[in-house]
N, C-alpha and C positions, 0 to 999 in steps of 0.2 A: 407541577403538573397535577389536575385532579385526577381522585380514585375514579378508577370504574365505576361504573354505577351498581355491578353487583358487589362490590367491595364495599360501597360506604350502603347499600342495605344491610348488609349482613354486620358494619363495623356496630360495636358497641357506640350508643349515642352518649357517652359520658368522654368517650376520647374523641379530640378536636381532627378532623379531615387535614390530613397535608397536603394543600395546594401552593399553586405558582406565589400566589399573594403570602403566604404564612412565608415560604422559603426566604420572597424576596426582603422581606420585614425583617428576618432573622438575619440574613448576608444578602445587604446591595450590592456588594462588591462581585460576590461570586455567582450571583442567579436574578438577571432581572429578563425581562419581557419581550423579544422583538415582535410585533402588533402585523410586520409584513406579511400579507396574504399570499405574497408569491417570490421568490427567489429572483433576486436583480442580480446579473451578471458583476459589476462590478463592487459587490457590496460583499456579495453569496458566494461566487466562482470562481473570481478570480486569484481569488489567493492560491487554489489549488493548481495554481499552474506555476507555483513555488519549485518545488522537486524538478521538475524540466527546464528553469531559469537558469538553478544550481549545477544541473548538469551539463550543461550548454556553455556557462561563466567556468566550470572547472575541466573543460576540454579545449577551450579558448588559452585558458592557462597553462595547460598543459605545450600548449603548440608553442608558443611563447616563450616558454620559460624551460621545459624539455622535464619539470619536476611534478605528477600529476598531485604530489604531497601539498605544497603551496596552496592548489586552488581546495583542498581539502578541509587544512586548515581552517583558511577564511571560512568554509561553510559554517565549522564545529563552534567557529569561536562569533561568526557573527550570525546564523539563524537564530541562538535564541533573544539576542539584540534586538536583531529584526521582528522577530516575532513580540516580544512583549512591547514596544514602542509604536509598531505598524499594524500587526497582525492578532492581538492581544481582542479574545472574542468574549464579553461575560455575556453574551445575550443565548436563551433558550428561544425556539420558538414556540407558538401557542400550539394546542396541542389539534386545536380546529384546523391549521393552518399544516399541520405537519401533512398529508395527504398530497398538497399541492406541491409541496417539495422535493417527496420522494419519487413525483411522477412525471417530475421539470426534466427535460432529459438536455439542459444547460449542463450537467454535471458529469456527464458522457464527455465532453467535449477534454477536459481535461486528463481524464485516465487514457483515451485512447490519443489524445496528443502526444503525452510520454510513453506511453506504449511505443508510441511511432516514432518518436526522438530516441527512446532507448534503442528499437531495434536495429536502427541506423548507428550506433554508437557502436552496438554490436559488431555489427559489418568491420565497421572502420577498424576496431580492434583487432580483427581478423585477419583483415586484411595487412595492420600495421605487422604481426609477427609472420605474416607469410612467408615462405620464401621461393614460393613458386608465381605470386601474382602482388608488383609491387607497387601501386600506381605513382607514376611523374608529377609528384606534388610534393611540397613544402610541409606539409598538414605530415605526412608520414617521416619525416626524417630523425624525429626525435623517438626512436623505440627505447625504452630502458635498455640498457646497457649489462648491470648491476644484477646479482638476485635480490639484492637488499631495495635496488629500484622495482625489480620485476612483482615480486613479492607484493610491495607499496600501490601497485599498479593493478594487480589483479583484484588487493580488499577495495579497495575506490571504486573501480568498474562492476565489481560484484556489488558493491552498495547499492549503484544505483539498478542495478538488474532484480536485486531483492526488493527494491522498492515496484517496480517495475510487475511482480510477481502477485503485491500485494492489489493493484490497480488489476490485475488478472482475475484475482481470487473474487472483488468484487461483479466482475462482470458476468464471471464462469457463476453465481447465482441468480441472473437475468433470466425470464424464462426463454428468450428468442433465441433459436437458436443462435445470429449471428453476433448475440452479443456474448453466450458461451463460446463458439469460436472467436473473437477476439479476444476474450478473457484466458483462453487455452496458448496464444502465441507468445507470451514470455516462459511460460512453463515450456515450450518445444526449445528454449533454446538451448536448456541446459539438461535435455532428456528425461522432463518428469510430463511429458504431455497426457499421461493415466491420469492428472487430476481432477482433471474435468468429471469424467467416470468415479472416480475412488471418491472423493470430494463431498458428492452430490448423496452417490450411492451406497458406499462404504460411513465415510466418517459422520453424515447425519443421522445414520441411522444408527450405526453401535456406539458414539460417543462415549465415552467416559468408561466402556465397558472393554473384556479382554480381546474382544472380536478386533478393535478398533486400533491398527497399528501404527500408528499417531499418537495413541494413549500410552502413559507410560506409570507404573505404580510411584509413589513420593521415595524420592532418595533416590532416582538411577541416573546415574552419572551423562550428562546433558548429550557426552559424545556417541556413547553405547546407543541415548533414542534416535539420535541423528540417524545413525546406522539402520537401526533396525525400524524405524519407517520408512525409511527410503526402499531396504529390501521390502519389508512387509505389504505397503502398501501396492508395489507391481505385482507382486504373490497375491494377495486379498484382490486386485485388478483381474489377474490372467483367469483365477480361480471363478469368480463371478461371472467372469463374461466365454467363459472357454469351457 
């Protein structure tokens, strides 16, 4: 990628500019050129409709087979398969060309496809442990049983819900609003809907500092920040806006 243009005035002319060409000279492997002016759905897009594939193949499994662990597996042991034989990307694009990329709104298409497969997955889960509303289907007859099954059952389903969260987080930085409310529906399912607000308002602005309770100093035990963002940031939320 070339320097700015106020970078290489000011670089010393005795040290060489690192660009796309110096990189790719150095590792072809790891950095060469894509020359594409515009994002082609099935070249650019499509991959990212990987994660809602996985989820879909290990709910089908699950129905099937009654063990949500199985279609887990497969994913751990064959995404990175998949991905270095299929999905294995060493191209950058140019940097004229990045503009046209980040304003393709082809790339919509996929975070709020999983959004929308997630939320429905949601339901269904909901629904499977109800026991007040049980629908007359086949699809709900296999509930875990087990806590060792239950347990297997919630990390898999949370997985893809955190994945789900991160597809949120990109959109909750959109400036329209309807792409921050879309961005804000996987955070409402598990009761952090403040991110949108805290997100935007709180952690761009205090980052790194004590304001920011999100931030946590080096060496605090990963469970304690868990905790105390979660508190902090409705507290830094209510205080702000109340």
């Amino acid at each position: 990628m070339p320097l700015p243009a106020k970078d290489i005035k000011n670089q010393d002319d005795s040290l060489p500019a690192i660009n796309n060409d110096y990189v790719s000279t150095v590792s072809s492997k790891i950095v060469k050129m894509d020359p594409s002016k515009e994002p082609e759905f099935i070249k650019d897009v499509l991959r990212y409709f990987e994660p809602l594939a996985l989820m879909i193949a290990i709910h089908v499994t699950f129905w099937y087979t009654g063990n949500i662990v199985t279609g887990a597996w497969l994913m751990y042991i064959g995404t990175p398969i998949y991905n270095y034989f299929v999905l294995y990307d060493s191209y950058n694009i140019e940097r004229k060309n990045e503009k046209a990329f980040m304003n393709s709104k082809m790339f919509y298409w996929p975070m709020y496809a999983y959004e929308f497969g997630q939320t429905i997955s949601w339901i269904y889960c909901m629904a499977l442990f109800s026991t007040e509303y049980k629908p007359d289907h086949w699809i709900f007859e296999n509930a875990p049983e087990s806590w060792v099954h239950y347990i297997m059952f919630c990390f898999v389903i949370g997985f893809f819900g955190a994945l789900s969260s991160l597809a949120g987080h990109e959109l909750v930085h959109h400036k329209h609003w309807m792409h921050k409310l879309g961005g804000n529906i996987p955070y409402m399912q598990f009761c952090y809907s403040h991110f949108w607000d805290e997100h935007t308002k709180g952690h761009h602005k205090y980052i790194a500092t004590p304001e920011d309770p999100v931030c946590h100093d080096l060496g605090v035990n990963c469970y304690v920040g868990i905790a105390s963002a979660a508190i902090g940031t409705h507290t830094s939320s209510w205080t702000r806006e109340v």
